[in-house]
N, C-alpha and C positions, 0 to 999 in steps of 0.2 A: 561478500555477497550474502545476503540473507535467502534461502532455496528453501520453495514451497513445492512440496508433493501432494499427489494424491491417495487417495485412498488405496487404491488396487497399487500402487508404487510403494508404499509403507509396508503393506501386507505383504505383498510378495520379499518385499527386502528380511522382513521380521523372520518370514518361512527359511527363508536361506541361513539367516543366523542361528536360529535353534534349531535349526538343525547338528550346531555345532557346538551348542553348551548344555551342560543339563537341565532337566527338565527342571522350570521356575524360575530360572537363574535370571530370564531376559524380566520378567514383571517383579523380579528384587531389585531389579536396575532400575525401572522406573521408580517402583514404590519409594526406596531412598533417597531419589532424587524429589521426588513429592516431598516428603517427608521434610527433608532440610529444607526447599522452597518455603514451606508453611512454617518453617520457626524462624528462618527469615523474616516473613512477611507480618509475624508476633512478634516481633524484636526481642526473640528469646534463642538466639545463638548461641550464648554464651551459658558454659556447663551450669545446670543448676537452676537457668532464669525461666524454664518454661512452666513451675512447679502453678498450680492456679490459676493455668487459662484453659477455655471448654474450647472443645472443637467439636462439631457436628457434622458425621458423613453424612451426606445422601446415596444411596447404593441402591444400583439400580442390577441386571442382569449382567454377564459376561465378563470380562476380562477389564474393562474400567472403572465399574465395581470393586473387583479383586488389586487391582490397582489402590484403588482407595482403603479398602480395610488392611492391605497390608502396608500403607501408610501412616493406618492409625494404629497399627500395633507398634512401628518407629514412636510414634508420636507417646503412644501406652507407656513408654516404656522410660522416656524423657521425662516426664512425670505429670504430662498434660492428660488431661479429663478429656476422653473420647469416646463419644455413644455413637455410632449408627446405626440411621433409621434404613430399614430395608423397603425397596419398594417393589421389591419384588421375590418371588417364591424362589425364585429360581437366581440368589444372590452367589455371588461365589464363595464354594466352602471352607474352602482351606482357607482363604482371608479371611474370612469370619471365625473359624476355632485359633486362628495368628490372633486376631484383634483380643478375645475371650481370653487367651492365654494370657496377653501380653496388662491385664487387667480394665479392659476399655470394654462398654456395655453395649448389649445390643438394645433399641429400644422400637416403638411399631405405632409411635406417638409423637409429638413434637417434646422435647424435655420442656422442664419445669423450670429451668433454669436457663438464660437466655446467653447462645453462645457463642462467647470473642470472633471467630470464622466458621461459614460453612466448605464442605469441603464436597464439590458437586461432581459425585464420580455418578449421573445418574444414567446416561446416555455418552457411548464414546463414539471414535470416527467414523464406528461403521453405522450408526442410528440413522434414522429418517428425520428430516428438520420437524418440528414440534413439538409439545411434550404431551404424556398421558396425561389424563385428570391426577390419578396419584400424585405424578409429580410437580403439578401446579398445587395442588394444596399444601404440599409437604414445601414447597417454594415459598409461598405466600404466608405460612407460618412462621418463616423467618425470615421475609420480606425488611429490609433496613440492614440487614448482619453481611458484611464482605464475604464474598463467596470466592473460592478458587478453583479454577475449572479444572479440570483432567484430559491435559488434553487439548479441547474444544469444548466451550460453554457448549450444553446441554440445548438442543430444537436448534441449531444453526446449523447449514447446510457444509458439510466440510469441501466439497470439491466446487463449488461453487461461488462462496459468502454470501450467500442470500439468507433471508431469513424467513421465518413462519409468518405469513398476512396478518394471521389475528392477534400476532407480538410474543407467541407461547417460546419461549425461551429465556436463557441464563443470560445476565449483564455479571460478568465478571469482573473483581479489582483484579486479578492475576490469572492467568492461564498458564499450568506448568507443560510443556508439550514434551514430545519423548523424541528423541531420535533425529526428525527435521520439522520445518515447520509447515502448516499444512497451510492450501489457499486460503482458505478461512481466515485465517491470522494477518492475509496481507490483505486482501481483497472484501471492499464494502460491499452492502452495508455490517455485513460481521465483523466486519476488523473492526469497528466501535463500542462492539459490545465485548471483546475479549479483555479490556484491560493490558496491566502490562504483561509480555508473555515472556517466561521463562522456558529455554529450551535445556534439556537434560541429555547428554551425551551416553546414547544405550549402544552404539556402535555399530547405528546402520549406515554411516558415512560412507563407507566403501565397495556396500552393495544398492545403493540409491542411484536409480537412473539420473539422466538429465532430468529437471524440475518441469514442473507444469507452469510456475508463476517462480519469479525472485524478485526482490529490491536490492536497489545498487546501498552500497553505506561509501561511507568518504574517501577510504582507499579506493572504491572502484571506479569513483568518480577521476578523481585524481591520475590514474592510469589512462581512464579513455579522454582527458584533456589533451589537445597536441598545444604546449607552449611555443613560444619560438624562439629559436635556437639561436647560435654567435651570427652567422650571414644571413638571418633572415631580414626579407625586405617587404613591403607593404601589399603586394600583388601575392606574391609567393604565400603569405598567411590567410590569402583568399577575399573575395569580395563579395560581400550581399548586399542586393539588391530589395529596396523594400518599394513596393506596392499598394496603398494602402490610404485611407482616409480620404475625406471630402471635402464640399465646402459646408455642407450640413453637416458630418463630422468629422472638423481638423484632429482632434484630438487621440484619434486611432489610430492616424499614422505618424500624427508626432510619439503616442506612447510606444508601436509597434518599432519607430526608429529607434528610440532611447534603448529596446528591447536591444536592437540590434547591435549598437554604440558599447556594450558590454568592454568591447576590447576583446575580444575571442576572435576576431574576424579583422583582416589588416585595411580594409577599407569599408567603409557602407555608401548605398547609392541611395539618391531616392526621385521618385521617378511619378508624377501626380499630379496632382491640383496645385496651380500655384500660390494661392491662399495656404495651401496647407507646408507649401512647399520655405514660402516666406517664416512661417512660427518654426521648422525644420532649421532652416540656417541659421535663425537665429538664437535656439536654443543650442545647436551643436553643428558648429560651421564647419568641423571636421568633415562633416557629413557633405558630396560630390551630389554632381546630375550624373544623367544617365549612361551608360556605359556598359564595359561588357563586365559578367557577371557567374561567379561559382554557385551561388543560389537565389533565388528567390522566394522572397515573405510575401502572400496576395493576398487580399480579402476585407480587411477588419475595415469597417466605414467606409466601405466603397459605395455601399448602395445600388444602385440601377447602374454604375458601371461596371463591377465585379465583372460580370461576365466578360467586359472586352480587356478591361485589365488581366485577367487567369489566362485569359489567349495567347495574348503579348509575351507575359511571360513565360510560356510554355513552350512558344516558339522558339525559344530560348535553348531547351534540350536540357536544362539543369533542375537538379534537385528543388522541389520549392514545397514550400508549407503553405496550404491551403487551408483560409481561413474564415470565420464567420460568413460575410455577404457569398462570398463564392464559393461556400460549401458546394451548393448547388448545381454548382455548372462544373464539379470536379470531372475528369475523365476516368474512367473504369481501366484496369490493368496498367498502369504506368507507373512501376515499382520504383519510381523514385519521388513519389508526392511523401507528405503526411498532412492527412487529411487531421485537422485540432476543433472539434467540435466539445462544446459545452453539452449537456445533458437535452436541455429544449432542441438545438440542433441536432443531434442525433435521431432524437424521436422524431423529427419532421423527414432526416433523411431516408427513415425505416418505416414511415407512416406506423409511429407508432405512439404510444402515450408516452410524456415525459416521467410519471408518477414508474410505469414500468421499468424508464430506462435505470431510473434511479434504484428499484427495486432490486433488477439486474444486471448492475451496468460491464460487469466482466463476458456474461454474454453477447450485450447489443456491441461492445467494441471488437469481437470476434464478427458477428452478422454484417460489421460495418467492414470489416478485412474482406469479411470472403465477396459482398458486394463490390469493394472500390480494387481490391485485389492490390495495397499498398499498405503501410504505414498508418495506424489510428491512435492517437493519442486524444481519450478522452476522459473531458477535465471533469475535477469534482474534490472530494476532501483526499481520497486516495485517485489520486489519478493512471489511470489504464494506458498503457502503450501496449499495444498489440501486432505481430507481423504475419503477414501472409503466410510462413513456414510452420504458426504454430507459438513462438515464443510469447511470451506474454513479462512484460515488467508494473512492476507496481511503485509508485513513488508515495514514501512514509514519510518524508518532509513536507513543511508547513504550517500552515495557523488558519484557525478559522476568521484568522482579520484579514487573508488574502482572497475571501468573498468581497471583491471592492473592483470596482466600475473601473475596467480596463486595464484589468489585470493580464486577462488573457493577449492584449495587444502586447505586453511588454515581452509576455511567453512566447508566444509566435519569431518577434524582434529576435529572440535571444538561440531559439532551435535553429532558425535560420543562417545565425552568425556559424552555429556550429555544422551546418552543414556544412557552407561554405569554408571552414578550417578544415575540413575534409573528412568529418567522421559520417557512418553511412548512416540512411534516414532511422532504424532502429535506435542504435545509439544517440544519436543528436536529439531525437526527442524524450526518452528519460532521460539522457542527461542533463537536458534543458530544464524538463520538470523539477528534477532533483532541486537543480540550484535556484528554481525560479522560489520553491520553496523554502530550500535555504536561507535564501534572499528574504525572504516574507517575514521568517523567524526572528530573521537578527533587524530587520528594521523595526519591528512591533516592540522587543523587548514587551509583550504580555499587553501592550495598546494597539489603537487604530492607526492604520497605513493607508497610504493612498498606494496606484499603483506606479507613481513615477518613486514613491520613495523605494518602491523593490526595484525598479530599476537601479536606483544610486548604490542600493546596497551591493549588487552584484558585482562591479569588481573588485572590495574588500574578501567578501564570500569565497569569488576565484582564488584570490590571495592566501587566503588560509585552508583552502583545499589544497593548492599543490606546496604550500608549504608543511602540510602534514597536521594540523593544527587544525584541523574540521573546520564546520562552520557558524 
C-alpha cells in the first residue's frame, strides 16, 4: 500500500523522532537520500562517474533549503559541480557553510554554464501553493533542464493536489520525498506535475498516524480478491444484476455487462430493454434474466428510465453502483450505493463547474460523500474513492487511452461483480478502479483501446494478480 500524509501528520511524526536523535541527524537522512536520488537520476552511481555534471540548487527558506544544500555538499564531494542560487536572505546556514566546505559555490544569478539538473529545494510541505516572483524567474532561467523536487514540486498544494490557477509552480521529472508520501503525490491535478517520486526511508514509519489518502499496488489488490475455493458453486461466488442501457443506447448495457462477465462474480443477470437485451445473449449467453441478486449495476444509458430502473433495484435491499443516467435520482444515506460519477456529473450533482471539479477533484468527491452519505468513486486520470468515515483511495493505474467512450460502463459492470463476490462498497470500488486500469495498460501496450478491449483484458489482469505476477 502506497500511504499519503499530511502535513500536520508528517510534522508531528518528524517532532517525536528528533526528539530522539541528535540535533541534524533527521535532515542527514533526507539529504543522503537526496543526494543518491540525484546521481541516480545522472546515471552517475558508479564510483568516479559523477566527475563533469553541474547541478544547480534552487534554495529557498527553512529546512527544504537546508535539505538541498546539504545534498549538494554529498553531491560536492562526489566530484559534481554544485552552485546554489539563494532566493532567499533567510537560506539555511549550516547547509550553506556544508555546501562552501564541501567545494560547491554559492551563486545570486543564473550560472553561466547551463546545468545537467535543477535541484528545486525552493518551497517544502509547509509552503503556500504558488511561487514568489524570485522563484519564477530563477525557474524560467532554467526553464527546459530536469528538475527534482524536495519533497513536493514547489507552488503545489500538499494536503490537497491542487495547483496554483495562474500555473506558478514546479513540473518535476523526480520528486525525492522523505518519510511517506504526501497527497500531493497521489492526488490530481499535482500528482502530474510531480514526476516519478522517490520515497527515502528517514524512519517515521512507526510514528505515522493512519493516512489521509493511500493507493492499493498488486499485493493489496491480490489480498482483497475473494477467488473461489474447492466447493465453490455459482450462487455462493454471488450474483450481479446489471441495469442498464436502451434502445437509443444498447451499447452501455451491453459494455456495463461485459463489465460485469469479468468472472469475479459466479453469475450476471441482466434485466432491460429487450433490444438491448438480445446483443447481451448474444455477445455472452452465459449471461441469465432476471432473478434474485447480491448486487446491483444501474444507470449507464438508461436515459428517461433511470429513474424507475435505480427503484427496482433498490427495492432489492443490496449493494448497487449507481451510475451516469441515475446519478440523479440517487438516495441520500444508504451506505451501501457507490455513487461512479465522471467529472461533468459531479459538477451537475454539486451545481458546480466542471473546470472546478477538475481543478479540485479530491474535494468535490469528499462534498459528494458528505452529501450522498455513501461510497464516491470519482473518475478521471487519478481516480478518487472516497468513504463517508473519512478514508480516501486514489487509483495510480492506467493510460490516458482509457479516455474512450464507455469506458466507464465496463467500470461500473466490473465494481459491481465485486460487490456481489462480497467485498464492501469501499473496497469493491478501488479495487475495481485498480484493475479497470490495469486492464486499460495491458490492452493499449502504448496504443488506442476501445472500451470492450478493457473488458477482454480483465480476466488475464485477474490472473496475473493473484498469481503474483502484477499486471
Amino acid at each position: 500500500m502506497r500511504r499519503a500524509h499530511t502535513v500536520e501528520q508528517v510534522r508531528e511524526a518528524e517532532r517525536q523522532l528528533m526528539a530522539t536523535l541528535p540535533e541534524g541527524a533527521l535532515m542527514q537522512r533526507a539529504a543522503h537520500g537526496l543526494a543518491h536520488a540525484v546521481l541516480d537520476l545522472l546515471g552517475t552511481g558508479g564510483a568516479g562517474g559523477a566527475y563533469g555534471r553541474r547541478v544547480l540548487l534552487l534554495v529557498g527558506s527553512g529546512d527544504n533549503g537546508g535539505d538541498a544544500l546539504f545534498a549538494g555538499a554529498v553531491l560536492a564531494r562526489r566530484g559534481v559541480a554544485v552552485e546554489a542560487w539563494l532566493l532567499s536572505e533567510r537560506a539555511h546556514e549550516a547547509g550553506r557553510r556544508a555546501l562552501l566546505a564541501a567545494g560547491g559555490r554559492v551563486v545570486d544569478a543564473p550560472p553561466r554554464t547551463r546545468p545537467d539538473l535543477v535541484v528545486d529545494g525552493v518551497v517544502g510541505i509547509g509552503g503556500r501553493a504558488g511561487l514568489k516572483p524570485e522563484a519564477r524567474e530563477a525557474l524560467a532561467a532554467v526553464a527546459g533542464v530536469p528538475v527534482v523536487a524536495v519533497d513536493v514540486p514547489s507552488g503545489v498544494a500538499v494536503d490537497t493536489g491542487e495547483l496554483p490557477p495562474d500555473g506558478d509552480h514546479v513540473t518535476a521529472a523526480l520528486t525525492v520525498t522523505f518519510g511517506t508520501h504526501k497527497v500531493a503525490h497521489l492526488a490530481d491535478p499535482a500528482a502530474a506535475v510531480v514526476g516519478a517520486v522517490h520515497l527515502v526511508d528517514i524512519g517515521l514509519g512507526p510514528l505515522l498516524p493512519p493516512p489521509a489518502a493511500e493507493a492499493l499496488q498488486t499485493a493489496d489488490v491480490a489480498a482483497l480478491l475473494r477467488p473461489p475455493v474447492g466447493d465453490a458453486q455459482k450462487y455462493g461466488r454471488g450474483v450481479v444484476g446489471v441495469r442498464a442501457g436502451s434502445a437509443a443506447y444498447p451499447g452501455a448495457g451491453l459494455l456495463s455487462t461485459a463489465g460485469a462477465s469479468c468472472g469475479l462474480a459466479g453469475m450476471v443477470r441482466y434485466v432491460g430493454d429487450d433490444a438491448v437485451h438480445d446483443l447481451v445473449r448474444e455477445q455472452h449467453p452465459e449471461v441469465v434474466g432476471a432473478g434474485r441478486v447480491q448486487a446491483w449495476v444501474v444507470g449507464s444509458g438508461s436515459g428517461d428510465g433511470a429513474a424507475g430502473t435505480l427503484a427496482e433495484a433498490l427495492a432489492d435491499d443490496v449493494p448497487t453502483v449507481v451510475d451516469a443516467d441515475a446519478l440523479v435520482h440517487a438516495p441520500r444515506d444508504r451506505a451501501d450505493l457507490v455513487l461512479t460519477p465522471h467529472a461533468g456529473e459531479a459538477a451537475r450533482l454539486l451545481d458546480a463547474e466542471r473546470d472546478d471539479v477538475e481543478a479540485r477533484p479530491l474535494e468535490h468527491a469528499r462534498r459528494l460523500v458528505e452529501a450522498h452519505g455513501c461510497v464516491v468513486l470519482l473518475k478521471g486520470r487519478h481516480t478518487i474513492v472516497a468513504h463517508p468515515d473519512g478514508r480516501v483511495r486514489v487509483t495510480t493505474t492506467g493510460t490516458p487511452w482509457l479516455a474512450t467512450a464507455g469506458a466507464g460502463d465496463v467500470l461500473g459492470g466490473l465494481v459491481g461483480a465485486l460487490l456481489a463476490s462480497g467485498l464492501d462498497p469501499f473496497d469493491a470500488a478501488s479495487v475495481g478502479s485498480w484493475l479497470h486500469g490495469a486492464a486499460a495498460t495491458r490492452a493499449s501496450g502504448g496504443g488506442p483501446i476501445t472500451a470492450g478491449d478493457v473488458a477482454r483484458s480483465l480476466p488475464p489482469v485477474i490472473t496475473a494478480v493473484l498469481g503474483g505476477s502484477g499486471a
